[in-house]
N, CA, C and O atoms as a CHARMM CRD file, in Angstrom:
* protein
*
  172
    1    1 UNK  N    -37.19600 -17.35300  11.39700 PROA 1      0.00000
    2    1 UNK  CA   -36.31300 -16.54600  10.55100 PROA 1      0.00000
    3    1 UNK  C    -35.65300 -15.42600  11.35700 PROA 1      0.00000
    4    1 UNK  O    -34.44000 -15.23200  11.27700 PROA 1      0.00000
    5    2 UNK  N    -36.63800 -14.51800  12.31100 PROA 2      0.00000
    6    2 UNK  CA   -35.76200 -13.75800  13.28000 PROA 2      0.00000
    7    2 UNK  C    -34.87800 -14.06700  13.90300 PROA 2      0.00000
    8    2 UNK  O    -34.03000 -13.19300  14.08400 PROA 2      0.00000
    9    3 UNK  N    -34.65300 -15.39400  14.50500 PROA 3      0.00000
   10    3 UNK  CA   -34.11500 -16.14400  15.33800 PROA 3      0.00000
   11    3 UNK  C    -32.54900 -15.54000  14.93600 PROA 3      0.00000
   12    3 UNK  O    -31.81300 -14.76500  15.54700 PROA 3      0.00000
   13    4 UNK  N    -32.37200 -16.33500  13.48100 PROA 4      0.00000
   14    4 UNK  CA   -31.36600 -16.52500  12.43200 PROA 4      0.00000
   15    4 UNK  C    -30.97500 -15.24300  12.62800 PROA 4      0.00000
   16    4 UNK  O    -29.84300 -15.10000  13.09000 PROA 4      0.00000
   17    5 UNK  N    -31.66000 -14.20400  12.38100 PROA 5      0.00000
   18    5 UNK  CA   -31.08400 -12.85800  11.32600 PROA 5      0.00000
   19    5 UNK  C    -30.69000 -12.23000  12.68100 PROA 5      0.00000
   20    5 UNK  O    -29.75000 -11.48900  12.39700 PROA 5      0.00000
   21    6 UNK  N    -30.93300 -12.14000  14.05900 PROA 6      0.00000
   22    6 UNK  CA   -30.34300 -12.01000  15.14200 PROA 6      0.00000
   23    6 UNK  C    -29.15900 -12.75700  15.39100 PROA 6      0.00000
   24    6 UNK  O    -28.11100 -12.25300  15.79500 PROA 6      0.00000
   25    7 UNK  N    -29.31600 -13.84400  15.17100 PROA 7      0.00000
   26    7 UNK  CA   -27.34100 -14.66200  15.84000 PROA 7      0.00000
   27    7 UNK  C    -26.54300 -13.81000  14.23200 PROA 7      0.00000
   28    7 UNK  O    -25.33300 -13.60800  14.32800 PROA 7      0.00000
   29    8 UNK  N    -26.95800 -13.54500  13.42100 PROA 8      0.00000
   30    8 UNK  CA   -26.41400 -12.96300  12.08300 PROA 8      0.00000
   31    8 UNK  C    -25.69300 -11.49300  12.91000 PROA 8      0.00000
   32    8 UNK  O    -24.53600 -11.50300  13.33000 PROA 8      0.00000
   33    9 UNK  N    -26.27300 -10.73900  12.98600 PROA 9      0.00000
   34    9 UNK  CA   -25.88300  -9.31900  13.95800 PROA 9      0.00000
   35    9 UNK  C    -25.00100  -9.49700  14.83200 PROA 9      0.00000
   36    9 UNK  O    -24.09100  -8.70500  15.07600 PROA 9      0.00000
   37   10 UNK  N    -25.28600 -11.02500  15.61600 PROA 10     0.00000
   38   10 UNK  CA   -24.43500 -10.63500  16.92300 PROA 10     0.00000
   39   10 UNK  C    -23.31300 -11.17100  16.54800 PROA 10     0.00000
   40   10 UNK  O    -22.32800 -10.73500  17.14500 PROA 10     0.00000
   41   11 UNK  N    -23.07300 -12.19800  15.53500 PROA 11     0.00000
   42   11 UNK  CA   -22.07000 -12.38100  14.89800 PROA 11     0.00000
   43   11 UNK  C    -20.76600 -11.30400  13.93000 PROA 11     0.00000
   44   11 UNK  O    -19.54800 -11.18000  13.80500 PROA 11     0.00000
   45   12 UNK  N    -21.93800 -10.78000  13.48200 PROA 12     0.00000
   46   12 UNK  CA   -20.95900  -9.87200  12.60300 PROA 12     0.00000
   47   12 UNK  C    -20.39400  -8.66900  14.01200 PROA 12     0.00000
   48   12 UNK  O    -19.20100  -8.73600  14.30900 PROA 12     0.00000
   49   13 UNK  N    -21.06600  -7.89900  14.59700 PROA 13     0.00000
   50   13 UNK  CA   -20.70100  -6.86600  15.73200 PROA 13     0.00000
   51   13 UNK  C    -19.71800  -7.63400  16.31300 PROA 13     0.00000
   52   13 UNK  O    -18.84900  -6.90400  16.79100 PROA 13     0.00000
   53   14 UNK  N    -19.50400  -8.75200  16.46200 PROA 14     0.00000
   54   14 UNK  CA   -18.34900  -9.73800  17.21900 PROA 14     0.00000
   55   14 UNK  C    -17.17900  -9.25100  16.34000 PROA 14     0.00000
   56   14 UNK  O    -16.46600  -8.34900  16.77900 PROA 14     0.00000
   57   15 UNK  N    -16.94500  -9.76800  15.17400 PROA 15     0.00000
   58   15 UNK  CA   -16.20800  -9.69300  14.04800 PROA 15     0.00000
   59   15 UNK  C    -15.84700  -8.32400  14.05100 PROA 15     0.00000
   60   15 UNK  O    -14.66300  -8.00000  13.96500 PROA 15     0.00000
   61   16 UNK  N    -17.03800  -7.23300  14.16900 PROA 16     0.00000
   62   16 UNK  CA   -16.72300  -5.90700  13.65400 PROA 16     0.00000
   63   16 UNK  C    -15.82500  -5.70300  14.89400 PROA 16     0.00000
   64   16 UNK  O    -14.71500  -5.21100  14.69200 PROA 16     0.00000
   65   17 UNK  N    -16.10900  -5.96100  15.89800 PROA 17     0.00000
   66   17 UNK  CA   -15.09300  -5.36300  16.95900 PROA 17     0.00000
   67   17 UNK  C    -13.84400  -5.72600  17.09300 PROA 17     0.00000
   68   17 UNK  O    -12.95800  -5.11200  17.68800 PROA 17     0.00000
   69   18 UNK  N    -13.75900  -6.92200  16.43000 PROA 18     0.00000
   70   18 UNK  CA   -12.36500  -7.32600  16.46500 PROA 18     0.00000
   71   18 UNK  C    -11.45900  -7.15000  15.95500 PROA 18     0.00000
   72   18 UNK  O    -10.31700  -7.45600  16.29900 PROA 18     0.00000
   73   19 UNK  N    -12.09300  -6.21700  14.33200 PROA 19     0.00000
   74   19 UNK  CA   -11.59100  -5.90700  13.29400 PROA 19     0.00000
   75   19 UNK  C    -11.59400  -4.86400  13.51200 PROA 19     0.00000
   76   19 UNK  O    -10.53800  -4.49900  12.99700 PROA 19     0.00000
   77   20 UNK  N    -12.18900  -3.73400  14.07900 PROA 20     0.00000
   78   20 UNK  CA   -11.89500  -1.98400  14.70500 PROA 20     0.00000
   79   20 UNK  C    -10.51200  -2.17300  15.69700 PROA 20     0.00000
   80   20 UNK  O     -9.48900  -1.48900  15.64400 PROA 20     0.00000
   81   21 UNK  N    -10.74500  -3.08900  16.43700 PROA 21     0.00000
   82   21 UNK  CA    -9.48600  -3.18400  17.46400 PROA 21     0.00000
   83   21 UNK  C     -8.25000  -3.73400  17.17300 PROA 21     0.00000
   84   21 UNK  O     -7.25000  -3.56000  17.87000 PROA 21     0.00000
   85   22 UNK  N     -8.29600  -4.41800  16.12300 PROA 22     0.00000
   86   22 UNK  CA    -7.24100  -4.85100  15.27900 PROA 22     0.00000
   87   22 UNK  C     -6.48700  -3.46300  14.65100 PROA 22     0.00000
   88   22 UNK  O     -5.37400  -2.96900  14.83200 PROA 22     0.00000
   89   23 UNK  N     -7.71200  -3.07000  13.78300 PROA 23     0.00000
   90   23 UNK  CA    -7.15300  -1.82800  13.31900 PROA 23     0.00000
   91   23 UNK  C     -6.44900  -0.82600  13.98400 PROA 23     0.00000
   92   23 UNK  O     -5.45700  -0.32100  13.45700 PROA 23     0.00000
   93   24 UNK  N     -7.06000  -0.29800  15.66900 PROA 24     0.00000
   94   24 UNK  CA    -6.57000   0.11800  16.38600 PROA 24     0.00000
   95   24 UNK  C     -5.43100   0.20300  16.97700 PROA 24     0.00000
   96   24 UNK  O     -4.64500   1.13900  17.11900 PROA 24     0.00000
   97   25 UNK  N     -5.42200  -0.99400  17.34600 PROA 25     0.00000
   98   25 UNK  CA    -3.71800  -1.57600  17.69700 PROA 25     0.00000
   99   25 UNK  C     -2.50100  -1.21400  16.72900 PROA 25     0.00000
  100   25 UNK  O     -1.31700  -0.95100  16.93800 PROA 25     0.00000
  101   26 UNK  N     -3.36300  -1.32200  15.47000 PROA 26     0.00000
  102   26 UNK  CA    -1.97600  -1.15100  14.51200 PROA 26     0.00000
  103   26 UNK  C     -2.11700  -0.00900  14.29000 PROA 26     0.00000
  104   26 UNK  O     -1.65400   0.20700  13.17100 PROA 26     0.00000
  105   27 UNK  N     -2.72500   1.38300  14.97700 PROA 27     0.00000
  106   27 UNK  CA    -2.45500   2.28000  14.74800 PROA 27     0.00000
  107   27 UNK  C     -1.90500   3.11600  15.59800 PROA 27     0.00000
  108   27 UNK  O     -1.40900   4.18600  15.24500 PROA 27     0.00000
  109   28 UNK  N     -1.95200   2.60800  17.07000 PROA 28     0.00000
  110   28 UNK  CA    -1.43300   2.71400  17.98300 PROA 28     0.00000
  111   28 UNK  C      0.25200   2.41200  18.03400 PROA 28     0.00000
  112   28 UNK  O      1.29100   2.98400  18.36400 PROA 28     0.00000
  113   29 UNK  N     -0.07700   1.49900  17.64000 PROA 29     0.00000
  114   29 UNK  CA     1.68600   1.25300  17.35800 PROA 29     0.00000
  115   29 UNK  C      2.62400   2.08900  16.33200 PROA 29     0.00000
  116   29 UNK  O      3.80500   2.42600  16.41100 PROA 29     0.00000
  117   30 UNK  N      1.91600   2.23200  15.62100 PROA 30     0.00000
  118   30 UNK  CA     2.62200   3.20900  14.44200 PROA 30     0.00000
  119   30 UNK  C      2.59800   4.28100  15.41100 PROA 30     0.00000
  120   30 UNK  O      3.70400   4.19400  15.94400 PROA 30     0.00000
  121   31 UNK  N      2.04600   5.13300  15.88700 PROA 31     0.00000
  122   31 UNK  CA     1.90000   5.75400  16.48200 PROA 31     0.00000
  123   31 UNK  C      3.05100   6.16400  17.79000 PROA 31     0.00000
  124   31 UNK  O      3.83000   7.09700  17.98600 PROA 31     0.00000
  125   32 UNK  N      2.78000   5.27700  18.31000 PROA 32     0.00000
  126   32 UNK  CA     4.35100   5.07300  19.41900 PROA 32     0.00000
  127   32 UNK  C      5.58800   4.65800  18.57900 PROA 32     0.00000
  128   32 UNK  O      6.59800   4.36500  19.21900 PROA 32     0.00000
  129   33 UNK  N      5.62900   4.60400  17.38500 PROA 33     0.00000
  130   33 UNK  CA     6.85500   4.27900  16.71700 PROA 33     0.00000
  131   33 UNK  C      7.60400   5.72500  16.26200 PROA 33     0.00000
  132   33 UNK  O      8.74100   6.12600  16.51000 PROA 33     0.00000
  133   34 UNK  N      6.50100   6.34600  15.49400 PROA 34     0.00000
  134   34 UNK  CA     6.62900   7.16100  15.19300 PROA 34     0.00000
  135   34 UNK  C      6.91800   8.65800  16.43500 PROA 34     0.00000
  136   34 UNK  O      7.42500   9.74700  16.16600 PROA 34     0.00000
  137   35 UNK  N      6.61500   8.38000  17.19300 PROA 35     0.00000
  138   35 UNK  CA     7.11100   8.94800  18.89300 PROA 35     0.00000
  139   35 UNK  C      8.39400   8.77500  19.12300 PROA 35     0.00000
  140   35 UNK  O      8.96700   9.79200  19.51100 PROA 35     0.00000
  141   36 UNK  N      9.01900   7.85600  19.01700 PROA 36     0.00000
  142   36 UNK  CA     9.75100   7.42500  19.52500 PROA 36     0.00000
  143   36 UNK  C     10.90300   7.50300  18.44900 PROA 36     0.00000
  144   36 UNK  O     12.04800   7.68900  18.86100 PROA 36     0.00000
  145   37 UNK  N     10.64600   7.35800  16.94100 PROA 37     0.00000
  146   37 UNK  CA    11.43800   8.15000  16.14400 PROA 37     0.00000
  147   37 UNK  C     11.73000   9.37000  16.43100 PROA 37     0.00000
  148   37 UNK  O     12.91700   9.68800  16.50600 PROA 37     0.00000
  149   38 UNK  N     10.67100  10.34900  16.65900 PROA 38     0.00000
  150   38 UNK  CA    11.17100  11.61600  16.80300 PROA 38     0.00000
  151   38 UNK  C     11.90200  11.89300  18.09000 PROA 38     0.00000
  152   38 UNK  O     12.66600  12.85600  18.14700 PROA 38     0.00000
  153   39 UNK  N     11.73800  11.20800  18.99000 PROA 39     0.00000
  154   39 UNK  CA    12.52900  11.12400  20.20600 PROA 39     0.00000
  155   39 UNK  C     14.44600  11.03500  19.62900 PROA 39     0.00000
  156   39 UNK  O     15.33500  11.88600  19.60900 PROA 39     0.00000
  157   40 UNK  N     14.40800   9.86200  19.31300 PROA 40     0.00000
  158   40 UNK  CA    15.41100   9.63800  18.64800 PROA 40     0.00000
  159   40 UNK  C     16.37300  10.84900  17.70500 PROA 40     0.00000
  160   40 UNK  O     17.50700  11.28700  17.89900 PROA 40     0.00000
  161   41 UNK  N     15.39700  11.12500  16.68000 PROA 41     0.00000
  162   41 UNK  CA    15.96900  12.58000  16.22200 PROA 41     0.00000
  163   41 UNK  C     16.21900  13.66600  16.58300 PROA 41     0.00000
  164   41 UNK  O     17.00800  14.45200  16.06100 PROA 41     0.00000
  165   42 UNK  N     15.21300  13.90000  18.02700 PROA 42     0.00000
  166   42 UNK  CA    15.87600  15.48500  19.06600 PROA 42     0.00000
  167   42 UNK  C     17.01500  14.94200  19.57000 PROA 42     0.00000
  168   42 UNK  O     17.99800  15.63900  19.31800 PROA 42     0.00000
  169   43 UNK  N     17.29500  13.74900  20.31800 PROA 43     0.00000
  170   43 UNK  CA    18.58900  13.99900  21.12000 PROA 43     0.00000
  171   43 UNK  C     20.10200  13.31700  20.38100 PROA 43     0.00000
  172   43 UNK  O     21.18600  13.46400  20.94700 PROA 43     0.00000
């Protein structure tokens, strides 16, 4: 049963990271968008 409930963890932490870095990315980008708008509006 440990066996199981271990590949369970390393599974989900897989998932979770991919889904933090997902998130990341798309906040990063908004981010440089929003930069780059205001760039736009000073000059």
């Amino acid at each position: 049963m440990n066996h199981w409930k271990k590949e369970d963890s390393s599974q989900n932490s897989v998932y979770g990271k991919i889904k933090i870095k997902k998130e990341y990315d798309k906040a990063r980008q908004n981010f440089i968008r929003r930069e780059t708008d205001c760039i736009k509006d000073g000059s």
